[in-house]
VORO-153201 format. One record per residue (C-alpha): x, y, z. Coordinates in steps of 0.001 Angstrom, whole numbers, padded with zeros to 6 digits, always signed. Layout:
XYZ/...
***
This chain:
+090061+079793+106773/+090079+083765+108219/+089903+084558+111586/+086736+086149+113398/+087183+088815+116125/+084133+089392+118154/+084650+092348+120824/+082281+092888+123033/+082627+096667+124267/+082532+097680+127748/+079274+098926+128735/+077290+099512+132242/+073790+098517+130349/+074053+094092+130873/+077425+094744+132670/+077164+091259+134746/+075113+089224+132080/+077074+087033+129732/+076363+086933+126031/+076905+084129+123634/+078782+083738+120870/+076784+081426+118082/+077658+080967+114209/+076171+079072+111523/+077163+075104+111569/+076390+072126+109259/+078114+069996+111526/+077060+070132+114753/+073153+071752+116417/+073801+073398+119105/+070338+075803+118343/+068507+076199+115474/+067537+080115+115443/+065657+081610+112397/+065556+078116+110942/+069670+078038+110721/+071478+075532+112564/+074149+077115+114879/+077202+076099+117084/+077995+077711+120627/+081402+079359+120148/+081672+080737+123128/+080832+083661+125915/+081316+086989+125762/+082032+088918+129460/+081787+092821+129219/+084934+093595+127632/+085805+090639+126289/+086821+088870+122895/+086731+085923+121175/+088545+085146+118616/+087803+082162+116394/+088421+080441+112446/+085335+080248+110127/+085391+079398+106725/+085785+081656+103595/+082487+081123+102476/+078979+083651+103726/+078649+082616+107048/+075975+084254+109808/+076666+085029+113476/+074541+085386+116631/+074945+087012+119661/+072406+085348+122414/+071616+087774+125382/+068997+085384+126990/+069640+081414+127272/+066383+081059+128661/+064516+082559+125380/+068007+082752+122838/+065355+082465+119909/+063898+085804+120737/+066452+087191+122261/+069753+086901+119549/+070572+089348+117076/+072320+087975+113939/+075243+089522+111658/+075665+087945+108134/+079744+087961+106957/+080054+088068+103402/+082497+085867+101307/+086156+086286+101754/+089466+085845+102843/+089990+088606+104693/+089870+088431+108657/+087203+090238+110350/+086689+092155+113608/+082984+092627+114850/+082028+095083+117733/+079214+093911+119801/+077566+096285+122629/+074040+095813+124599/+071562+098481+123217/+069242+100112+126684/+065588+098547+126118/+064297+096871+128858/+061275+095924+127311/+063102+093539+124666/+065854+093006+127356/+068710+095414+125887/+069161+093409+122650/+072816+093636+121100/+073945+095569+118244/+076947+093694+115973/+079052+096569+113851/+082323+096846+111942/+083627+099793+114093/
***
């Protein structure tokens, strides 16, 4: 197992909407979004982390900015095999006409 850092970076675009934290799941269905079955992790305030285990094996992550509509409104971030632990950046990108959709980076 490695351990997953997701930081969501302080921004005023979404400032008092939550984001949530999905990833990939055999397990459990949570959501199914672009026909993968995914597990709520957790939320994700502005500013805030989240740190969790996921397996060594490829593994994808989603950030949902919209509960009502997450399966249009996610963006996804595929983490390649390893054993290496991994911190992901997160920040709300302005668009108001697809509802200032996330961007997931390395730095």
């Amino acid at each position: 197992m490695r351990k997953l850092t997701v930081i969501r970076k302080k921004s005023i675009i979404s400032a008092i909407l939550k984001a949530y934290l999905y990833i990939e799941s055999r397990d459990r269905n949570d959501l199914v979004l672009n026909g993968i079955k995914c597990k709520e992790v957790g939320v994700l305030k502005n500013g805030d982390s989240i740190t969790i285990e996921i397996p060594e094996q490829e593994i994808t992550i989603f950030i949902v900015h919209d509960k009502l509509a997450p399966k249009i409104s996610n963006t996804s971030y595929t983490i390649p095999n390893g054993t290496n632990d991994i911190t992901l950046y997160a920040k709300p990108k302005f668009n108001p006409f697809k509802g200032n959709p996330y961007t997931i980076t390395e730095s």
